[in-house]
C-alpha positions in Angstrom: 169.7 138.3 160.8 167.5 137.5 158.2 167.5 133.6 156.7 171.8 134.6 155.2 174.5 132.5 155.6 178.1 134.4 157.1 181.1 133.1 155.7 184.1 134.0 157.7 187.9 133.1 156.7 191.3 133.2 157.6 193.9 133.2 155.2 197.5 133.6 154.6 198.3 132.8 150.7 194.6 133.7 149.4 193.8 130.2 148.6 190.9 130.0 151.6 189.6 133.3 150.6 189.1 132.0 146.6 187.0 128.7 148.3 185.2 130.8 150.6 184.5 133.6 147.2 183.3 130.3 145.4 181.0 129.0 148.3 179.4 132.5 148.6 179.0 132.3 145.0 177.4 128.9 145.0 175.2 129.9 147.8 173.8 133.1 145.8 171.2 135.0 147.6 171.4 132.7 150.4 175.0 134.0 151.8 176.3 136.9 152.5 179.7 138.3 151.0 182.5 136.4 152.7 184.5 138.2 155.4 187.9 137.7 156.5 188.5 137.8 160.1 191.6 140.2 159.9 188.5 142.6 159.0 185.7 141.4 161.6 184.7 141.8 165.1 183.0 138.9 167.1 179.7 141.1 167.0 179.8 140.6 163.1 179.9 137.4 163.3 177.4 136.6 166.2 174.6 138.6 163.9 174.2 135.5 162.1 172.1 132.2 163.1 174.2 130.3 160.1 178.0 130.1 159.8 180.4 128.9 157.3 183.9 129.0 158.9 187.0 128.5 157.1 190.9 127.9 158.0 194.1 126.9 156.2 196.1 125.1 158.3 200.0 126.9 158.7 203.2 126.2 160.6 203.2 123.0 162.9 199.4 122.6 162.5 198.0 126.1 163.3 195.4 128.5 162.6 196.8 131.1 160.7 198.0 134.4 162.4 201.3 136.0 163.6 202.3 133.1 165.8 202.3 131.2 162.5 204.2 133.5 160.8 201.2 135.1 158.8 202.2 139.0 157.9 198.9 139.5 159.0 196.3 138.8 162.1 194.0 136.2 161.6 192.0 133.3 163.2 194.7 133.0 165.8 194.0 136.9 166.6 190.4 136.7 166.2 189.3 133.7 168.2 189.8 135.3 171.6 186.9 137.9 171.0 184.6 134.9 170.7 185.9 133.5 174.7 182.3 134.3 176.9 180.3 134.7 173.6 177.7 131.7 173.6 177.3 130.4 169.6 173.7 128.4 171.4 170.9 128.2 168.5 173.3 129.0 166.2 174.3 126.2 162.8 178.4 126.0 161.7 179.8 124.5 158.8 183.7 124.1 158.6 186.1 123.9 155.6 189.4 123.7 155.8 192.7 123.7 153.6 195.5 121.6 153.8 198.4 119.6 152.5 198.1 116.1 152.1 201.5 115.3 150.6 203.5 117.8 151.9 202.2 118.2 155.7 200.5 114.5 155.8 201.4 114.3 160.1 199.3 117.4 161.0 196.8 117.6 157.5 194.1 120.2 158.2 194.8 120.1 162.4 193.7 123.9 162.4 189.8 122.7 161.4 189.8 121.2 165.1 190.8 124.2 166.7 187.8 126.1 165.3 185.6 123.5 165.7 186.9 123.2 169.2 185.5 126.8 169.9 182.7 126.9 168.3 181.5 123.7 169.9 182.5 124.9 173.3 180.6 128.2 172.3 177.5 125.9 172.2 177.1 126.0 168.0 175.4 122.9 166.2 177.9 121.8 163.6 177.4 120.5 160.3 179.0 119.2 157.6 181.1 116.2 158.8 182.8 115.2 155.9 184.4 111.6 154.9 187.9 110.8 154.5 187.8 108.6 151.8 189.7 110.3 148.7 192.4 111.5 150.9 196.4 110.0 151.9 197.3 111.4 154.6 199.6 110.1 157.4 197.9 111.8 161.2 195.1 114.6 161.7 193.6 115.4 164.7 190.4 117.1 163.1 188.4 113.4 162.6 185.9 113.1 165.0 183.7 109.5 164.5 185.4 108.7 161.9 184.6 111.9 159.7 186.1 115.2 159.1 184.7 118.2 161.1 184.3 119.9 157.8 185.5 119.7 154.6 188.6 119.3 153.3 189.9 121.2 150.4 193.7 120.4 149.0 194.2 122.5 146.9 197.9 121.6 145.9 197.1 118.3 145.3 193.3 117.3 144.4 192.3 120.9 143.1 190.4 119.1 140.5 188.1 118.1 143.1 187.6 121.0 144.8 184.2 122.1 143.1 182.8 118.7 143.0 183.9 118.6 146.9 181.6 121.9 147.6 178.8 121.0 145.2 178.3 118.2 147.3 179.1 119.2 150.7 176.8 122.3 150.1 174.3 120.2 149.2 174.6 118.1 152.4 174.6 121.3 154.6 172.6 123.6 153.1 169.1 122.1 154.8 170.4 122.9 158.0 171.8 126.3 157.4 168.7 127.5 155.5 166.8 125.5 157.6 
């Protein structure tokens, strides 16, 4: 694929899809529309060299599909067709939704389940992102002592949500242009 970025999302109550509308947005010429996964094969995905993956996180800390009482496939569904793909050469970038207040044991635990597999898939990820500005009580998506993407909380600190991608994009963008 030519120098674009893919920007692939699950969602359940639209939320992910609006952050993953404005990161295309932000992005211009340099990303392709963003896809939801309930509408994608592994094959469209694979066609790109630069990834921007995002997740809500649902139920006890899941990815979002049936299991987690979605209406609709999703991540959960998708994932599977990536199992044997190898992700080597290619850059991902995470984001992830979530509850501070309201689910503050598991906040944003779906973001390590993607990362998880695209990681095992061999993909360079990008885009760690700090935890300061967030209250939350346990997540396991932290790895040395950053988020595996960004976090968006969008019932809590939406007021921060385009200062948030302004300045991740910033940090990532070198490496997915790159």
């Amino acid at each position: 694929m030519a120098n674009k970025i893919g920007i692939f999302f699950g969602s359940d109550t639209g939320n992910t899809r609006r952050v993953a509308k404005s990161i295309a947005k932000k992005l211009g010429d340099a990303a392709d529309a963003p896809v939801d996964v309930k509408k994608a094969s592994a094959d469209d995905l694979l066609k790109y060299d630069a990834l921007i993956l995002g997740t809500p996180t649902l139920g006890d800390g899941e990815l979002p599909g049936l299991t987690a009482g979605c209406s609709e496939e999703s991540w959960e569904e998708f994932l599977p067709q990536l199992e044997g793909k190898s992700l080597s050469g290619k850059v991902v970038a995470l984001f992830g939704l979530g509850d501070q207040e309201a689910y503050g044991h598991e906040f944003v635990d779906a973001l390590i389940l993607l990362y998880n597999v695209v990681v095992e898939a061999g993909a360079k990820v990008v885009g760690f992102w700090p935890t300061d500005g967030y209250s939350f009580e346990k997540t396991n998506s932290i790895v040395d002592d950053k988020f595996v993407g960004l976090v968006i909380d969008h019932e809590n600190q939406s007021d921060l949500t385009d200062e948030r991608l302004d300045a991740w994009l910033e940090q990532i963008k070198p490496a997915l242009l790159g």
